[in-house]
KEKE-3310 file (N, C-alpha, C; in steps of 0.2 Angstrom, whole numbers, plus 5000, padded with zeros to 4 digits):
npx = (4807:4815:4828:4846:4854:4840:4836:4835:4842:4836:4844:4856:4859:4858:4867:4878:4878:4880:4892:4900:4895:4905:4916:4919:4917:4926:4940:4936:4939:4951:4960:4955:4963:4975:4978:4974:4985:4995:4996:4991:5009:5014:5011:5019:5027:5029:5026:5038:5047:5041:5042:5059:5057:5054:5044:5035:5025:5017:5016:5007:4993:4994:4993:4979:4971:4971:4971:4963:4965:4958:4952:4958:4968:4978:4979:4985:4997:5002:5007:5015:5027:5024:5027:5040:5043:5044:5039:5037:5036:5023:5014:5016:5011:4998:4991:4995:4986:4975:4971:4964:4956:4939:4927:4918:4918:4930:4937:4939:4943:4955:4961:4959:4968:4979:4980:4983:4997:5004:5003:5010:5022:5026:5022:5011:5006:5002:4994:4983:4977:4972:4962:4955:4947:4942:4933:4923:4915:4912:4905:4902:4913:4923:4937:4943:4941:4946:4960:4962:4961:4973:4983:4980:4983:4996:5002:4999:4987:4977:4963:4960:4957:4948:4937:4937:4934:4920:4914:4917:4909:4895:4891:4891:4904:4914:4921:4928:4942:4949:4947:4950:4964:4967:4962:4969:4981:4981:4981:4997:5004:5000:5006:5008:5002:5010:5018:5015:5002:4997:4998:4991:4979:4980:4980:4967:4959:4964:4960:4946:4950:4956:4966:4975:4986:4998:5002:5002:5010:5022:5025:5026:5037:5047:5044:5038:5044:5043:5029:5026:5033:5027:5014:5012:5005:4995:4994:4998:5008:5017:5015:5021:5037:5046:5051:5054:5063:5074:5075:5086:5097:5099:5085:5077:5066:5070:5066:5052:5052:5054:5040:5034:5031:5031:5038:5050:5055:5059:5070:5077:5081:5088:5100:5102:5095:5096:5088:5078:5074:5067:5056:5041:5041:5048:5060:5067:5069:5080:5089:5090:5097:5110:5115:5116:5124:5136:5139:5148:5138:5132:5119:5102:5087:5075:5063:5047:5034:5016:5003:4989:4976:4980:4990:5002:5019:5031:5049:5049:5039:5025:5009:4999:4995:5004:5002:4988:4982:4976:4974:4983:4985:4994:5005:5018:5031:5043:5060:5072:5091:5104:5115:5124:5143:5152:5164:5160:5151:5159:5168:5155)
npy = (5438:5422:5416:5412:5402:5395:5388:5373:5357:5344:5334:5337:5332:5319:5317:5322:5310:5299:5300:5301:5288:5282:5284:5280:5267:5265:5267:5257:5246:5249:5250:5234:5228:5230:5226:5213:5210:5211:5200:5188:5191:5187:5174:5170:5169:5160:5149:5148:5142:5133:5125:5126:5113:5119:5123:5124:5118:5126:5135:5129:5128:5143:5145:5137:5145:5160:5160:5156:5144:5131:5115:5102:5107:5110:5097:5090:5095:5093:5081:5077:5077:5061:5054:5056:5049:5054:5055:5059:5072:5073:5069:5080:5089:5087:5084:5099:5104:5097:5104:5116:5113:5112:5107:5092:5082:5085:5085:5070:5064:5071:5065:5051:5050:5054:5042:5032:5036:5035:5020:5017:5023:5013:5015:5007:5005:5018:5021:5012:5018:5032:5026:5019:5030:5036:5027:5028:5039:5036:5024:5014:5018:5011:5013:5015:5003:4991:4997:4994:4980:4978:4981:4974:4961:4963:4963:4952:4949:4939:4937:4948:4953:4946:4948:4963:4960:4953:4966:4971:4961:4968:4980:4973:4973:4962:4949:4937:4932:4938:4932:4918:4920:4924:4915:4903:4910:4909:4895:4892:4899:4895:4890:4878:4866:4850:4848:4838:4838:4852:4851:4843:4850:4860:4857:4850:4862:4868:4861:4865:4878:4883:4895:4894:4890:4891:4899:4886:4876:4882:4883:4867:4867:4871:4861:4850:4841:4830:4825:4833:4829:4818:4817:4826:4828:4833:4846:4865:4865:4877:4889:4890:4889:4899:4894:4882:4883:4886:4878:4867:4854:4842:4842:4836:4826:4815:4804:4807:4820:4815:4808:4821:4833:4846:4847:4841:4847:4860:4858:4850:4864:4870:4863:4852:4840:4830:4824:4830:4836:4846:4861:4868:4880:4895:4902:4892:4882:4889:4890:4876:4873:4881:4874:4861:4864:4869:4881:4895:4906:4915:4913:4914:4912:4927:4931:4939:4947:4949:4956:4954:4959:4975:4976:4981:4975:4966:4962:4953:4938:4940:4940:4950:4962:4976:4989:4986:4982:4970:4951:4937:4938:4938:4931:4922:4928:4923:4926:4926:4930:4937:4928:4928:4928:4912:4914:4927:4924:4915:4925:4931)
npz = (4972:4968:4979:4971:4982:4985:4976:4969:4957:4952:4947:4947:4961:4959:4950:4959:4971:4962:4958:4970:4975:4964:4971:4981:4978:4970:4978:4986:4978:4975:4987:4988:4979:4981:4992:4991:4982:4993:4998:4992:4987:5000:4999:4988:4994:5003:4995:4988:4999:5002:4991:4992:5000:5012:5021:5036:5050:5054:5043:5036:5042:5042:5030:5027:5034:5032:5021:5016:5008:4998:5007:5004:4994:5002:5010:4999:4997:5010:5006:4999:5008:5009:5000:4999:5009:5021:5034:5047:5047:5041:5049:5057:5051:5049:5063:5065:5059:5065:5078:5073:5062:5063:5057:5056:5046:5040:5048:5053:5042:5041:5054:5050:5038:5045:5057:5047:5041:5053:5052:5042:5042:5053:5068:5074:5087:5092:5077:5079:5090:5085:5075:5083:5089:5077:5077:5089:5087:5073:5072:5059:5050:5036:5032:5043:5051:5041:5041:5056:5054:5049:5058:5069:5063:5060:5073:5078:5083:5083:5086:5089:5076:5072:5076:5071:5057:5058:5062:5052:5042:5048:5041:5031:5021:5011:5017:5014:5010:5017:5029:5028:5026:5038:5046:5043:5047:5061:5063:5058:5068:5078:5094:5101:5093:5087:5072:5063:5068:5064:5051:5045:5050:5042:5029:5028:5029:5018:5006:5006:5005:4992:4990:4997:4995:4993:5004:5011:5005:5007:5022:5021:5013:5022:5036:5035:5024:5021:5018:5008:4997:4996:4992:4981:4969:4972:4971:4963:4957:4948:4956:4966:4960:4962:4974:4972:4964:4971:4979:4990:4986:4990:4997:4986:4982:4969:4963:4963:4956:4943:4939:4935:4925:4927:4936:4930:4920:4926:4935:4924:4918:4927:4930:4937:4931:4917:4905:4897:4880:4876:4882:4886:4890:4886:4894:4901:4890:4884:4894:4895:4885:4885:4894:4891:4880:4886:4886:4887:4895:4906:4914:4924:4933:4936:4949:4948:4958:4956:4958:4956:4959:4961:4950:4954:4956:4964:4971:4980:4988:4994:5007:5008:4999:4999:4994:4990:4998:4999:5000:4997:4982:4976:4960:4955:4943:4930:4921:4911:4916:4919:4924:4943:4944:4947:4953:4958:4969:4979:4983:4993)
capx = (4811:4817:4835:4849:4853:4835:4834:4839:4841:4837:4850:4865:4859:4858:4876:4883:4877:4882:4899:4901:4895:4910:4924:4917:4919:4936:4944:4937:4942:4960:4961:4954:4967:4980:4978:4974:4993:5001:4991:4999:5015:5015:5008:5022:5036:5028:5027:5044:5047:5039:5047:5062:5057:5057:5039:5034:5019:5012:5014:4999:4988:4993:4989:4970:4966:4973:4971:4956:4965:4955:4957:4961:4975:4984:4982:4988:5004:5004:5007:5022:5030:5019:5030:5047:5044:5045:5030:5037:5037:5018:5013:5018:5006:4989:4994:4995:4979:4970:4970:4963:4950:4932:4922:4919:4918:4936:4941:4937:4948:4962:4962:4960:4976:4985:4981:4987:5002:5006:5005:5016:5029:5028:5018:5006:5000:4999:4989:4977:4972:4968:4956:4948:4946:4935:4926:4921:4911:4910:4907:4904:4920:4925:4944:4945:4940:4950:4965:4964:4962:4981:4987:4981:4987:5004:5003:4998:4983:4972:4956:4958:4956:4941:4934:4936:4931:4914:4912:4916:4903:4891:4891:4891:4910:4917:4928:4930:4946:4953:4944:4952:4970:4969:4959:4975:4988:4981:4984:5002:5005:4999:5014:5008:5002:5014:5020:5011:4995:4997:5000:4984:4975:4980:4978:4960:4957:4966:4955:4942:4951:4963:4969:4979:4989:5008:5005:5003:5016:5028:5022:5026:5044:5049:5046:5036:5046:5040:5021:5026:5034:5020:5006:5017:5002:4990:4996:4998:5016:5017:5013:5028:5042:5052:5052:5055:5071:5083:5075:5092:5097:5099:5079:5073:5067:5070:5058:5044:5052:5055:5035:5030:5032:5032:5050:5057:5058:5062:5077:5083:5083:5093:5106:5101:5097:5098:5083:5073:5076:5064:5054:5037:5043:5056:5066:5067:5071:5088:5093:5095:5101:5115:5117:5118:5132:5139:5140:5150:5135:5130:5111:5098:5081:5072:5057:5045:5027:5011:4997:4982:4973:4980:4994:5008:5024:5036:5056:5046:5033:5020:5003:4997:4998:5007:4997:4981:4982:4973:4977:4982:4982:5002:5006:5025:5032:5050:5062:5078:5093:5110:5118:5128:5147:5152:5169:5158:5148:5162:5169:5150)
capy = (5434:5417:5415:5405:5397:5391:5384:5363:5354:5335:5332:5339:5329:5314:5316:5321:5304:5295:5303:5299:5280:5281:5289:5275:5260:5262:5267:5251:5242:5249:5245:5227:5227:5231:5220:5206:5211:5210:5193:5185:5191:5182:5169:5166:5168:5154:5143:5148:5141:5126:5121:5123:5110:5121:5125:5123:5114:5133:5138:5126:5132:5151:5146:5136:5149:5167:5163:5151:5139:5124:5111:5097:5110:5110:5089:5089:5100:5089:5072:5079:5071:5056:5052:5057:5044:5060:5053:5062:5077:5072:5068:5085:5094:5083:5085:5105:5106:5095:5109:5122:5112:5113:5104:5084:5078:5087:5083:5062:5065:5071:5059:5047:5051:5052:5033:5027:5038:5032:5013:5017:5023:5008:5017:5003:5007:5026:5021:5010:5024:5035:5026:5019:5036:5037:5022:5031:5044:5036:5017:5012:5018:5008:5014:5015:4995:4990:4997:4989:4975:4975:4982:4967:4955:4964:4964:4944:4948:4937:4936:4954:4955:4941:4954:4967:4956:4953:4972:4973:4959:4969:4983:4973:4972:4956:4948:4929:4931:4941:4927:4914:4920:4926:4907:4902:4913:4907:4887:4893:4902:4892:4887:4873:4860:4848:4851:4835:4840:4859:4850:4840:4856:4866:4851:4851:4868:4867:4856:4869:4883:4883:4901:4896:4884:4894:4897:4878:4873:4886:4877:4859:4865:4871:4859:4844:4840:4822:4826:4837:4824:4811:4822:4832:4829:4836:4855:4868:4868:4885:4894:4891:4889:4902:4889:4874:4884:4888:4872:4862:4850:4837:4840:4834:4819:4814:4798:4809:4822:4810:4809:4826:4837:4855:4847:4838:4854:4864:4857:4852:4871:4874:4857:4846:4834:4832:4822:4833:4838:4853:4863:4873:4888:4900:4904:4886:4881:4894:4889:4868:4873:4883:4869:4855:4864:4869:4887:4900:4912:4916:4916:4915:4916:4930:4930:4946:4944:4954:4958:4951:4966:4983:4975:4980:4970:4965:4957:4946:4936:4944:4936:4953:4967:4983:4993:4987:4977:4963:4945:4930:4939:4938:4927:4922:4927:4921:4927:4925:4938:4936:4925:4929:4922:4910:4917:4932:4921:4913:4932:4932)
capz = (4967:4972:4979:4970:4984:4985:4971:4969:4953:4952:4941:4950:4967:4956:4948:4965:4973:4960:4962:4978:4973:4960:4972:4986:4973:4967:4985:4991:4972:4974:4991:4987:4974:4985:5001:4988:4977:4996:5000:4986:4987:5004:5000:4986:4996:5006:4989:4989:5005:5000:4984:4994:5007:5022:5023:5041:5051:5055:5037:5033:5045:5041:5022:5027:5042:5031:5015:5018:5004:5000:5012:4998:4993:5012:5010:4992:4998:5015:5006:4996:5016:5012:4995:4999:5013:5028:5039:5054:5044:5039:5056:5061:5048:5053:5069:5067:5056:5065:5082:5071:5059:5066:5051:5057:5041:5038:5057:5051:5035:5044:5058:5044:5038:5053:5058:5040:5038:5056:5050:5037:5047:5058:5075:5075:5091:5090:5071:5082:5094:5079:5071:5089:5090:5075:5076:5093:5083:5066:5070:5053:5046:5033:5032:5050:5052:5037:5045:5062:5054:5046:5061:5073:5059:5063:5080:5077:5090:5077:5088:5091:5070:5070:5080:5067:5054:5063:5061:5042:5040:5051:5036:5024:5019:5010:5020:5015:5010:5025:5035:5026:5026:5047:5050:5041:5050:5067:5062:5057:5070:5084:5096:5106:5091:5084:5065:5059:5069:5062:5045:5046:5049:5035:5022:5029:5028:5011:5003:5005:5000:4988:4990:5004:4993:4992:5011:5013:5004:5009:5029:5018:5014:5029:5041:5033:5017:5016:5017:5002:4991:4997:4991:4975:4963:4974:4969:4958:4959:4947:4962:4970:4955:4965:4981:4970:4960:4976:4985:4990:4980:4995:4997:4983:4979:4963:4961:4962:4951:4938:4936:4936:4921:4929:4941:4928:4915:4929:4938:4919:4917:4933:4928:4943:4928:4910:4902:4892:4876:4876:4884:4880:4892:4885:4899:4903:4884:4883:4902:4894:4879:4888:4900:4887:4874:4889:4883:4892:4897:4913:4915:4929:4931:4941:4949:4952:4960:4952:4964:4951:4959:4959:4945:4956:4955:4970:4970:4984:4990:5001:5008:5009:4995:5002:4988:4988:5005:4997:5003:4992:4975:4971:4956:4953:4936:4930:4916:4912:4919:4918:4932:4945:4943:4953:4955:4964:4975:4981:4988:4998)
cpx = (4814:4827:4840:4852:4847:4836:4839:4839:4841:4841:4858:4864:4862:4866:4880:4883:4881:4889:4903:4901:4901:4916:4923:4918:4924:4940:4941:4938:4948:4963:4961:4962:4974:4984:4978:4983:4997:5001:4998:5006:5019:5016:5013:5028:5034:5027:5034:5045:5045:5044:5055:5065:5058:5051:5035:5029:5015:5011:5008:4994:4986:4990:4980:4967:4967:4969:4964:4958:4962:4958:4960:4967:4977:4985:4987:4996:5006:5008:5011:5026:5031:5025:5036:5048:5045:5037:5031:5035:5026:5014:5011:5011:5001:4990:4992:4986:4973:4965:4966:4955:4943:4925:4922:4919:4928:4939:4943:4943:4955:4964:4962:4970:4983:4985:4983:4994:5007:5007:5009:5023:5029:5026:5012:4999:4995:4993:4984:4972:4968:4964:4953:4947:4941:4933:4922:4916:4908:4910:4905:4910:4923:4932:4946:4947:4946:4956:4966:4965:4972:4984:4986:4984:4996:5008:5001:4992:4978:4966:4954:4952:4951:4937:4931:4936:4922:4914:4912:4910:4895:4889:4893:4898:4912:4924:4930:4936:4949:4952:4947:4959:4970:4967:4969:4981:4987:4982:4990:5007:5003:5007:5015:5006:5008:5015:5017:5004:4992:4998:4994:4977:4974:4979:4971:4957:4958:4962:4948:4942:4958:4967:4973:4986:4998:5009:5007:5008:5024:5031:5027:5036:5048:5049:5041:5036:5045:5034:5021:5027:5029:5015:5007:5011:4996:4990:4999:5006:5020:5017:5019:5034:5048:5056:5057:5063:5076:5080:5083:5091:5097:5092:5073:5073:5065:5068:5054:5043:5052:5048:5031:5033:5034:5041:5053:5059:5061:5070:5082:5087:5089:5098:5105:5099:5096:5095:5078:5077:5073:5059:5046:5037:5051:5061:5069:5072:5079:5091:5097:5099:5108:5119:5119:5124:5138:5143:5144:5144:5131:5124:5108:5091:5081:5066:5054:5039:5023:5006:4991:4977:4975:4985:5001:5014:5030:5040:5051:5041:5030:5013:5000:4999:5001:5003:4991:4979:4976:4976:4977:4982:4989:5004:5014:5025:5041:5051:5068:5082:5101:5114:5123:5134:5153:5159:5168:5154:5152:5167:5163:5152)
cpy = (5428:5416:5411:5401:5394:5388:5377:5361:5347:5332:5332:5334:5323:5310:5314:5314:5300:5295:5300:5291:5277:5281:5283:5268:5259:5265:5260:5244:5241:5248:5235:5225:5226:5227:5214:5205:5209:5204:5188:5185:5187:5176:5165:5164:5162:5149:5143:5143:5134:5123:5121:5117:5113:5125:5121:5119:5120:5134:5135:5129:5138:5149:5142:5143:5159:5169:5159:5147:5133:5119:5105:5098:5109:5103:5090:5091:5094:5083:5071:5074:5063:5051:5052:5053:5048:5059:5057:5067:5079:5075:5076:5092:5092:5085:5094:5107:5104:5102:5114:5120:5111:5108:5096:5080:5080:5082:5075:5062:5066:5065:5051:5045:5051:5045:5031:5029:5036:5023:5013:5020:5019:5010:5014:5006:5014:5025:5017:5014:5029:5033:5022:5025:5038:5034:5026:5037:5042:5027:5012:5014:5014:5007:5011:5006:4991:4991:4994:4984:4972:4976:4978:4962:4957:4960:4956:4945:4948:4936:4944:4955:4950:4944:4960:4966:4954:4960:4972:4970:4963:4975:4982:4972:4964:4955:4941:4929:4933:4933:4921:4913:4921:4919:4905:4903:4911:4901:4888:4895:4899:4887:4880:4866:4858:4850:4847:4836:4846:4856:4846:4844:4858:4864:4852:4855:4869:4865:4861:4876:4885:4889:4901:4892:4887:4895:4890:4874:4877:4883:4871:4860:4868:4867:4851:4843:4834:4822:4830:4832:4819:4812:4826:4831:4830:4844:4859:4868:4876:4889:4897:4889:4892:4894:4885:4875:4883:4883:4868:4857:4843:4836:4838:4829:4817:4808:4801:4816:4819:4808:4815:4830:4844:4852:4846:4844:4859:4865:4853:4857:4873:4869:4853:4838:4836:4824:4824:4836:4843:4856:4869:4880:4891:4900:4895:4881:4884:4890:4880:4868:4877:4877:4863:4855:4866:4875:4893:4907:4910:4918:4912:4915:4921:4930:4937:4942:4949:4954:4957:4955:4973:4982:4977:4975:4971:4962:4953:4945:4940:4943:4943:4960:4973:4988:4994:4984:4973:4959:4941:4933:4938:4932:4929:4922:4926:4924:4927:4931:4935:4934:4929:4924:4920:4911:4924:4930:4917:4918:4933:4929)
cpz = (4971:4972:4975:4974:4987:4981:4970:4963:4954:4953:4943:4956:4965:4955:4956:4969:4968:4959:4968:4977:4970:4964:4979:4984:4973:4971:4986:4986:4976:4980:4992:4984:4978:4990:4997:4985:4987:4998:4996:4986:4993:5002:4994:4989:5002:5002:4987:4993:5003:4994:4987:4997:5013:5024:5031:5043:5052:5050:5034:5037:5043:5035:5024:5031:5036:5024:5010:5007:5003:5002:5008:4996:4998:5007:5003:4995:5004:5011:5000:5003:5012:5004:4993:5004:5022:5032:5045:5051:5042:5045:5058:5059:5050:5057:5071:5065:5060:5074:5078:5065:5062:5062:5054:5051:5037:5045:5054:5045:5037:5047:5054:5041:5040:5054:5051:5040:5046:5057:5047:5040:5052:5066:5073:5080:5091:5082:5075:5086:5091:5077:5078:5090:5086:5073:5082:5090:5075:5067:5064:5047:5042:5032:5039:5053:5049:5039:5052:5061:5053:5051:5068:5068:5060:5067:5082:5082:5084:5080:5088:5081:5067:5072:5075:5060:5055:5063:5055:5041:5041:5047:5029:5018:5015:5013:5018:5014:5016:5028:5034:5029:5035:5051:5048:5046:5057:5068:5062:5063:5079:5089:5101:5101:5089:5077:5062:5062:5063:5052:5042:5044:5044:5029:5024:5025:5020:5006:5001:5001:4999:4987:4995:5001:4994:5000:5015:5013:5005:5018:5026:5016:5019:5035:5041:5026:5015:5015:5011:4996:4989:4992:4984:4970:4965:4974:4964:4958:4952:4950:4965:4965:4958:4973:4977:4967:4965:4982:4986:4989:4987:4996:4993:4980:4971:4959:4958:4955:4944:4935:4934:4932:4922:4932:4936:4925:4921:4933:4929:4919:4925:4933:4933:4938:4921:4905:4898:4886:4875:4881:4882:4885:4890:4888:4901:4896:4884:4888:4900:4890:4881:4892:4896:4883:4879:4888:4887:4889:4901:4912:4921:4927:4936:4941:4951:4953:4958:4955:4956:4953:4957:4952:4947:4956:4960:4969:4973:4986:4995:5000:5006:5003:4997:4998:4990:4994:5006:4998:4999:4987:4972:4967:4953:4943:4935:4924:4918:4912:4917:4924:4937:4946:4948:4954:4959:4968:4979:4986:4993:5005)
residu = (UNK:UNK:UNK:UNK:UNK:UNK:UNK:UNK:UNK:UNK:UNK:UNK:UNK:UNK:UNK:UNK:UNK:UNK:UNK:UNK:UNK:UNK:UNK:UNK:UNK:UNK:UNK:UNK:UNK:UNK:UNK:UNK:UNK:UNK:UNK:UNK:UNK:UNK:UNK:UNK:UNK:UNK:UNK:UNK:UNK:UNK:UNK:UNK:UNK:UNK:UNK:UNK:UNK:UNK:UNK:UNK:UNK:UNK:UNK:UNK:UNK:UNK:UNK:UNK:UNK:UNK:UNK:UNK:UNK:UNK:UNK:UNK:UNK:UNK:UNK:UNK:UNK:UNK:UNK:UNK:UNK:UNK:UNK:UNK:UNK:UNK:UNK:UNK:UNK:UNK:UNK:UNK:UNK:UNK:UNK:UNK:UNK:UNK:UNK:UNK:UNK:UNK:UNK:UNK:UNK:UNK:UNK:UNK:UNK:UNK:UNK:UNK:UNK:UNK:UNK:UNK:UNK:UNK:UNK:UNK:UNK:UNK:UNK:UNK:UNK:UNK:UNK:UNK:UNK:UNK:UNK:UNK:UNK:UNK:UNK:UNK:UNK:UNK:UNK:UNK:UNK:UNK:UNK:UNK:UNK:UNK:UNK:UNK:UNK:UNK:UNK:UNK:UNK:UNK:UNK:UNK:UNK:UNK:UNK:UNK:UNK:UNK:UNK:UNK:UNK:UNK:UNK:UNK:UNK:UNK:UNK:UNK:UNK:UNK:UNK:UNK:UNK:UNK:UNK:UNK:UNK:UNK:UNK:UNK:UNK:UNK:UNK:UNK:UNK:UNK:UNK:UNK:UNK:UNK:UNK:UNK:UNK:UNK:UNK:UNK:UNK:UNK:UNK:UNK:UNK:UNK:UNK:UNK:UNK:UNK:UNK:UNK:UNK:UNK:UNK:UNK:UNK:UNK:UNK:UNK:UNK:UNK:UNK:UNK:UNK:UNK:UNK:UNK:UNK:UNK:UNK:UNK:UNK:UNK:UNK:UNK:UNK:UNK:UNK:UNK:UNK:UNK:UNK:UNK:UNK:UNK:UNK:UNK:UNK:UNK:UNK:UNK:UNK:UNK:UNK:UNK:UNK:UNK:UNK:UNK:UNK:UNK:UNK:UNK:UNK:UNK:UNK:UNK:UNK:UNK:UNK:UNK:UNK:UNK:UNK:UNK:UNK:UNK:UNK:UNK:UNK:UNK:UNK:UNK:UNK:UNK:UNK:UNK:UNK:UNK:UNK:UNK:UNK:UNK:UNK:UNK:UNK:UNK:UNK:UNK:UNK:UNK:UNK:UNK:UNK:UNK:UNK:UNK:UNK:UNK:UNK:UNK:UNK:UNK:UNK:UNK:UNK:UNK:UNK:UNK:UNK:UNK:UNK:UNK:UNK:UNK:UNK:UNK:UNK:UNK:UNK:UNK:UNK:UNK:UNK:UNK:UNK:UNK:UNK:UNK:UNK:UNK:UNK:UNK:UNK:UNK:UNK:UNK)
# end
């Protein structure tokens, strides 16, 4: 007769494996569960910590290296710095992350970052070494190039930036305008010609390309105010409306206004004369009509500038947009504000 412990069921093995498969799952579930629930709760009290503001240069590493957060999430967090204007603060986290990133195409990204967020806090040179850095490795770099270029137009080292110019071209980049405006800023900027030689130049050049025209004549009232009168109907004078308003009244000659529609309605508008009966700009219209009844209220105009590319808007002129670090694209716009009165300009 055969023993009962010889004898084996299938069925029982089957179970009991399957057993074990179950009691082996949900120990290494409830574990998961577990380590993941203490992860997390870390990992709030360091969003804690941040929402603060008192989230460290370490704590970004611990959170890429622990919690293997995507890297786009770090940067996004990093550039909270980048918006409250805390570049040092910035600096500090590239800086940590870049010691521990391994990826070159992350590495490039970073260091990317660093040289821009180092131009915009004003460490020119330190933001030049960062991107010779990754042209070294990546000499088509587009950013990389783009950026040296503003940061030799700074640093006025204008061949350096004909240099990197001649590299943009060499990929392909539009540069005419750059090339235009740095040809430009090297005429202007030269210290050894005379002011009518240098004024010779840029009419020259001018003729060619008329995007330089508000630089020209910004040149033409600074330091060759007859060669501007001489020539008044050879430019847009729209361009400059802001120049022409707080020009002083001793600088103008009022001959050549007296032919020229844009000056006459304009210094109407501002009381220097009183020859127009209307005007087909608004602000311009209010400004005589106030001027002629002799109306007690105080008005002005103000000017803002509008980047005609990104559509940003500036209190003041700039050759170069801050935004979109486009060149030449600023177009003046006026409107009327309510003056300051000259019983408080006479306290300045």
């Amino acid at each position: 007769m055969q023993s009962a412990f010889e004898y084996r069921d299938p069925l029982f093995g089957i179970l009991v494996l399957l057993l074990l498969i179950f009691v082996i799952s949900f120990l290494t579930y409830t574990f998961g569960v577990y380590k993941e629930k203490l992860a997390r709760k870390e990992y709030r009290k360091l969003l804690k910590r941040f929402e603060l503001g008192k989230l460290k240069e370490e704590d970004y590493v611990h959170l890429y290296k622990t919690y293997n957060l995507p890297f786009d999430s770090i940067l996004l967090l990093a550039s909270t710095f980048l918006h409250k204007g805390d570049y040092t603060k910035a600096i500090s986290v590239y800086l940590a992350l870049l010691e521990h990133v391994k990826d070159r195409v992350k590495k490039e990204e970073l260091l990317e970052l660093l040289g821009s967020t180092y131009f915009k806090g004003g460490f020119l040179q330190r933001s030049r070494e960062i991107f010779l850095k990754i042209l070294k490795f990546s000499p088509r770099n587009n950013e990389a190039l783009k950026y040296l270029l503003l940061i030799n137009e700074r640093l006025k080292e204008y061949d350096k930036a004909i240099d990197v110019l001649n590299s943009l071209e060499e990929i392909d980049v539009d540069t005419v305008r750059d090339r235009i405006y740095i040809e430009t800023l090297i005429i202007l900027n030269d210290p050894i010609i005379s002011f009518d030689k240098k004024t010779e130049k840029l009419y020259t050049f001018f003729k060619f390309n008329k995007i330089i025209e508000r630089m020209f004549l910004e040149y033409l009232l600074q330091f060759n105010k007859e060669f501007f009168w001489e020539n008044i109907d050879k430019f847009d004078l729209t361009k400059i409306i802001d120049l022409l308003w707080y020009l002083d009244f001793n600088d103008i000659d009022f001959d050549k206004v007296d032919s020229n529609e844009v000056l006459k309605e304009l210094y109407n508008a501002k009381g220097y004369l009183n020859n127009l009966e209307k005007s087909e700009d608004f602000s311009f219209q209010i400004l005589m009509l106030i001027k002629r009844n002799n109306a007690d209220i105080n008005a002005d105009l103000n000017f803002d500038f509008l980047c005609t590319t990104c559509k940003k808007t500036l209190p003041i002129y700039s050759t170069r947009c801050p935004h979109c670090h486009n060149t030449l694209t600023f177009k003046v716009k006026h409107s009327l504000i309510k003056g300051t009165s000259e019983k408080n300009q006479s306290l300045q």
